[in-house]
C-alpha positions in Angstrom: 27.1 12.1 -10.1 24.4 14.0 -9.0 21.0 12.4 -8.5 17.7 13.4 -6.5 15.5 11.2 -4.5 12.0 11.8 -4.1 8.8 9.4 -2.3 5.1 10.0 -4.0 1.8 8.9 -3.1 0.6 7.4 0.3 3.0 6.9 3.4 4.2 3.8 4.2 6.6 2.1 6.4 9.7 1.9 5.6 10.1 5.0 3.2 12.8 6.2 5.6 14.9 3.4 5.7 14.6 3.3 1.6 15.9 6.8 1.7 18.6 6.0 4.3 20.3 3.1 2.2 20.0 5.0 -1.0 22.2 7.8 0.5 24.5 5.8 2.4 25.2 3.4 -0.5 25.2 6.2 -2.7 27.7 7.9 -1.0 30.2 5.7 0.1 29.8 3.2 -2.6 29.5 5.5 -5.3 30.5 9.0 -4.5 27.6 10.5 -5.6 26.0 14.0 -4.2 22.6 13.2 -3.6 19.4 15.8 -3.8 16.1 15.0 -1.5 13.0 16.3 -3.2 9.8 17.6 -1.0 6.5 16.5 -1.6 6.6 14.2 -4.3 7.4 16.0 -7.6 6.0 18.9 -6.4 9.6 20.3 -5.0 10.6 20.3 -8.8 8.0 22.9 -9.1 8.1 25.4 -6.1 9.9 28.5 -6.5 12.3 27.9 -4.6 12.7 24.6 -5.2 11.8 22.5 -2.7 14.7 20.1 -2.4 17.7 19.6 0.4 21.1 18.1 0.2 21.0 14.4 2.3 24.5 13.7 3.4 25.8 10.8 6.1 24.6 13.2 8.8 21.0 13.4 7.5 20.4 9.7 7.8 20.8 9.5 11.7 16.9 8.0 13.6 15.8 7.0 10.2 16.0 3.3 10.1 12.7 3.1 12.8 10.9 6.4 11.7 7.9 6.0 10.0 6.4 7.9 7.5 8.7 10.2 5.2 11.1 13.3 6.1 10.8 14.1 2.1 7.0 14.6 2.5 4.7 13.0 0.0 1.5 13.8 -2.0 -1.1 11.9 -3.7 -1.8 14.6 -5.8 1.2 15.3 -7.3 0.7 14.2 -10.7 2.8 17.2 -12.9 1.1 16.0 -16.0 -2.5 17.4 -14.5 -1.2 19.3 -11.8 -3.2 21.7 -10.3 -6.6 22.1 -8.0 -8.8 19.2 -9.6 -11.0 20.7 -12.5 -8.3 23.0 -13.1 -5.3 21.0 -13.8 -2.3 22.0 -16.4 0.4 20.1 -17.7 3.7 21.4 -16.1 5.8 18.2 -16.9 8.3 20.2 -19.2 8.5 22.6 -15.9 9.8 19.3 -14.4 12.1 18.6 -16.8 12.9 21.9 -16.9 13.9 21.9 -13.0 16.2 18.4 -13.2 18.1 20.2 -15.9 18.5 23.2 -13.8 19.4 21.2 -10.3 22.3 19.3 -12.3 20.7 16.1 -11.8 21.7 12.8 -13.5 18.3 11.5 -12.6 15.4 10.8 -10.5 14.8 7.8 -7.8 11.2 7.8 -7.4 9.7 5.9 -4.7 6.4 5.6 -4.8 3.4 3.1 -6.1 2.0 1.8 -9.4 1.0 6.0 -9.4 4.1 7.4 -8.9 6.2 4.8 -11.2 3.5 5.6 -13.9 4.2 9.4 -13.7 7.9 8.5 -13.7 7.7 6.2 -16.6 5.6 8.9 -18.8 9.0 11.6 -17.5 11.1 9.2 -19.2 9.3 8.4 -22.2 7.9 11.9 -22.8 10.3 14.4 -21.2 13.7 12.9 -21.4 14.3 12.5 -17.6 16.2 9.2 -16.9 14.3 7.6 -13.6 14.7 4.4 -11.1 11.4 3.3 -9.5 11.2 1.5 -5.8 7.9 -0.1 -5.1 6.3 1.0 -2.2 2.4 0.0 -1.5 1.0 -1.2 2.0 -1.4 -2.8 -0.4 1.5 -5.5 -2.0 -0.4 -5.3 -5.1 2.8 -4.4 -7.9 2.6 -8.1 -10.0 6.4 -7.6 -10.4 7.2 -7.9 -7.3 6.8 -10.5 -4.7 6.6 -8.4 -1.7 6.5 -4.6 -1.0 7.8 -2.8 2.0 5.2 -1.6 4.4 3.0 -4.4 3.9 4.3 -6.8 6.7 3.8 -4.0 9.2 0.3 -3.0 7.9 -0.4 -6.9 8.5 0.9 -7.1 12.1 -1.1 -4.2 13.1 -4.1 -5.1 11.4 -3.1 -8.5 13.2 -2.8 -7.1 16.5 -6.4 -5.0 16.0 -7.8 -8.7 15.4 -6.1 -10.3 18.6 -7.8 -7.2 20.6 -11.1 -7.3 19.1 -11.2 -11.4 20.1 -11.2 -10.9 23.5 -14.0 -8.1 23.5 -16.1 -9.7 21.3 -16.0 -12.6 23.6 -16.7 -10.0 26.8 -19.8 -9.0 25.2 -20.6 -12.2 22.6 -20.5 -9.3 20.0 -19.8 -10.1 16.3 -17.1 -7.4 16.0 -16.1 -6.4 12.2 -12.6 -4.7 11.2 -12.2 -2.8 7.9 -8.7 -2.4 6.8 -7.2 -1.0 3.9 -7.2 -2.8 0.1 -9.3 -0.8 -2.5 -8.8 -3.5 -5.0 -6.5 -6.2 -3.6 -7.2 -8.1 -0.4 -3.6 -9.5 0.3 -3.8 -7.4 3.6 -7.1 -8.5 5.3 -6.1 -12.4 3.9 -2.8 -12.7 6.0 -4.2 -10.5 8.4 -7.2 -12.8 8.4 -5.2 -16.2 8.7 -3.0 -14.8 11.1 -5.6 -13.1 13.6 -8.0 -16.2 13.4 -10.9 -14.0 11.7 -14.3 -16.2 11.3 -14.5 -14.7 7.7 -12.4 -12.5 5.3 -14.1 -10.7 2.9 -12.2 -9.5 0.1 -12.6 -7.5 -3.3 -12.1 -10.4 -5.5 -14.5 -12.4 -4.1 -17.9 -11.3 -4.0 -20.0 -12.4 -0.9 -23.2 -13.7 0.1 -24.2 -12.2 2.9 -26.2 -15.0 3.8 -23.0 -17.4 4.0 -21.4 -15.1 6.3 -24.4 -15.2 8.5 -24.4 -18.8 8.6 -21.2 -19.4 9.9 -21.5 -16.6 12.5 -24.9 -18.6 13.6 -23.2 -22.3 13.5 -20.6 -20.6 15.5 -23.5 -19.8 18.4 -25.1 -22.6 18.1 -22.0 -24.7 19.0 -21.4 -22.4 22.0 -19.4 -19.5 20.6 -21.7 -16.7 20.1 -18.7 -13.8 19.3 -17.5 -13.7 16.0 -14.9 -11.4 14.4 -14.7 -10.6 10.5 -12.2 -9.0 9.0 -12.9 -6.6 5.7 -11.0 -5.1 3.1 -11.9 -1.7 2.1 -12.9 -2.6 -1.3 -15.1 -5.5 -0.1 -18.5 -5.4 -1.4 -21.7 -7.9 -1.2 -22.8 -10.0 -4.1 -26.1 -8.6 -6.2 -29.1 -10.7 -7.1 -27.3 -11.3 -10.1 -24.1 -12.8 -7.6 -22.2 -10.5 -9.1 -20.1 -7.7 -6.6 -22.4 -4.5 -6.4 -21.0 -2.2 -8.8 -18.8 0.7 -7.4 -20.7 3.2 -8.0 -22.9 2.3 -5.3 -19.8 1.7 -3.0 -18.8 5.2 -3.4 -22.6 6.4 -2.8 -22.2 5.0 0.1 -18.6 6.5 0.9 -20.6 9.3 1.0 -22.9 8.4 3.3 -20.1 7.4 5.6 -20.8 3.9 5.0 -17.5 2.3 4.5 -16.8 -2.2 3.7 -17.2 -2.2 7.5 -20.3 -0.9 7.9 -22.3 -1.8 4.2 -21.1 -5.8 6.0 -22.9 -4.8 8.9 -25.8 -3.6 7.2 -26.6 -6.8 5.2 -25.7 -9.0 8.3 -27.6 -7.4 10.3 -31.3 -8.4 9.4 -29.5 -12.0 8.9 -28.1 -12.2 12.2 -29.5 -11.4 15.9 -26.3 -10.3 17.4 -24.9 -7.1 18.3 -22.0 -5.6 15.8 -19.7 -3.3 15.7 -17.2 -2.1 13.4 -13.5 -0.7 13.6 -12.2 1.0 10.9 -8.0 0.7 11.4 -8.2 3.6 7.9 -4.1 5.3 8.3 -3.4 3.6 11.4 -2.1 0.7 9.3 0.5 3.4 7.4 1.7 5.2 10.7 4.7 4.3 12.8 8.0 2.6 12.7 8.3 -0.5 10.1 8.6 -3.7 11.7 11.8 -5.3 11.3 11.6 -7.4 8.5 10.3 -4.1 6.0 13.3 -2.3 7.7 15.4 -5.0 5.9 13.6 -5.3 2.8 13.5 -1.2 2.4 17.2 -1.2 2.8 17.7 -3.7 0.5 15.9 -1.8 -2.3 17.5 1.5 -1.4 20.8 0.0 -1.7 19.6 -1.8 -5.1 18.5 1.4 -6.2 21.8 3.2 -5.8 23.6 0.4 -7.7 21.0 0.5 -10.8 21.9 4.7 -10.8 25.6 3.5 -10.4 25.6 1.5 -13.6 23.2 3.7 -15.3 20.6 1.3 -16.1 17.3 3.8 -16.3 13.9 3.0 -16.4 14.6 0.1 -14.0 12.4 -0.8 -10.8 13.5 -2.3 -8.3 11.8 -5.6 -7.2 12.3 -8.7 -4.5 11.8 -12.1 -6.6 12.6 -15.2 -5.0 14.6 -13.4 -2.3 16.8 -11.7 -4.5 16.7 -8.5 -5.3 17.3 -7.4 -8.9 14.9 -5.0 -11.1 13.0 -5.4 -13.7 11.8 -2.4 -16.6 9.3 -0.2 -15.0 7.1 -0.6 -17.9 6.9 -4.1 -17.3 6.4 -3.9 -13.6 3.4 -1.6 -13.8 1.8 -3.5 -16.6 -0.1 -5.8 -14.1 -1.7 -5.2 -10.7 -1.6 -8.1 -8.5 -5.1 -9.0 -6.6 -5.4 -12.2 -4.1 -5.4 -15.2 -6.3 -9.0 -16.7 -5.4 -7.5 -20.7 -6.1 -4.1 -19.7 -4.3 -3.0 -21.5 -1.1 -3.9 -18.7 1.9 -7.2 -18.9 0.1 -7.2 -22.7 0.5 -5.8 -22.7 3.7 -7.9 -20.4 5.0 -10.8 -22.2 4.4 -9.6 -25.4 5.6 -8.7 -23.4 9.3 -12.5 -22.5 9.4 -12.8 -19.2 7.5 -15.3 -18.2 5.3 -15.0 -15.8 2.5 -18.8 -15.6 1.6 -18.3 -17.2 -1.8 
């Protein structure tokens, strides 16, 4: 059997060791010839194609590597591919190139993105595919955890344990943005785990003048540094306490105002204190996968090569429970998973001292 691998969407931790155990289980397991495919789906598209053959040999350093040897794109969608505004539908051209390459199938690695472009193959092209979850953002409902999100949480975690002992050099309230458009899973552990006075998340709304007061209780008790952590997707609550609608977040993308900042700037007139934020942006998708996402990547590469083994398409593969099985990928991308607001890190977070500004 001869099968092609490809990773899609952002980077994350532990893509490597994904494509490592797919290969080596594939291999000896298996005996199956196995195709690595540049940038995404993209490869199936180049003239040449971009792919390479990944053998025993080609595995060597990858376990620690970070990033991807395969190359990846967010932009790769073949269904509107193209400069945006002038996109075309080459997804029969992808079809077109599996037939052509001899390949059984696809592995696609990627996020709710890439598995939904896989699925849509499938379903509308004929090409049999296997999805593995990847998002630092651990936001795919079907599965419980997603590899790269442990290490984007110990350096986030890290960044907090820094930014403690400068805030209390300079009795600074010091404010990190880290990644989480729409769920805040990663500033929550993060959060718990650094200590952060308040965690401000997408799903909940905050009042800026909650945050304020605990930052001012804290100096009136003796403890005039304070250090807030902020998820990306953060945003204050409107006079109507509703979260200010996204449009005006992305005005203010613009402007080079990011969750960090927009925090800052409704703090500010709240609280006489010197801020300043640290935006962690790709630091928190760079370098080698801590240990535990090294496991959890192999596990799902392996998985992966057994599900093309037995020929069950349209599977994902998922962690539930600590075991690993799959689940359909229609299923698996039919719900994102955000922080649940009554969940216990919520809970517990407030009872350690934490506020979430709602």
């Amino acid at each position: 059997m001869r099968v092609g691998i490809l990773t899609g969407g952002g980077d994350a931790p532990g893509l490597n060791a994904v494509i490592r155990a797919f290969v080596k289980t594939g291999i000896s397991q298996h005996g199956m010839t196995i195709v690595g495919v540049r940038n995404a789906f993209d490869g199936l598209l180049w003239t040449p194609r971009g792919v390479e053959p990944l053998d025993m040999p080609s595995c060597q350093g990858l376990l620690p590597r970070g990033g991807t040897v395969l190359g990846t794109t967010n932009r790769g969608d073949p269904f509107a591919w193209g400069p945006e505004g002038a996109t075309v539908d080459r997804s029969a051209d992808v079809a077109a190139a599996v037939r052509e390459l001899d390949l059984a199938g696809l592995v696609c690695v990627g996020g709710d993105g890439t598995q939904k472009i896989a699925l849509r193959l499938m379903r509308e092209r004929g090409v049999p595919v296997i999805g593995v979850p990847k998002t630092i953002d651990n936001d795919i409902d079907a599965t419980d955890l997603t590899f790269g999100f442990q290490s984007a949480v110990d350096i986030a975690t890290e960044a907090l344990d820094r930014l403690h002992t400068t805030a209390e050099s300079h009795d600074r309230v010091m404010v990190l943005e880290v990644m989480g458009r729409d769920a805040g899973h990663i500033a929550l552990v993060a959060g718990i785990a650094g200590g952060a006075d308040a965690i401000l998340i997408p799903e909940i709304p905050y009042d800026p003048r909650i945050v304020a007061d605990k930052v001012l209780r804290r100096r009136e008790v003796g403890r005039p540094a304070s250090v807030l952590i902020v998820a990306e997707g953060a945003l204050p609550m409107g006079a109507d306490g509703l979260a200010v609608p996204g449009h005006l977040r992305k005005a203010a993308l613009k402007q080079g105002r990011g969750a960090g900042q927009i925090a800052v700037d409704v703090l500010q007139p709240l609280v006489d204190a010197e801020m300043r934020v640290t935006v962690l942006g790709h630091i928190q998708r760079g370098g080698s996968p801590v240990p535990f996402d090294r496991v959890l990547a192999t596990r799902f590469g392996s998985a992966a090569a057994g599900l093309v083994a037995a020929g069950a398409w349209g599977e994902m593969v998922r962690l539930k429970g600590n075991v690993v099985g799959s689940v359909p990928i229609a299923e698996a991308i039919a719900v994102n998973r955000g922080v649940d607001v009554d969940g216990e890190l919520v809970r517990v977070a407030r009872a350690v001292g934490s506020t979430f500004g709602g």
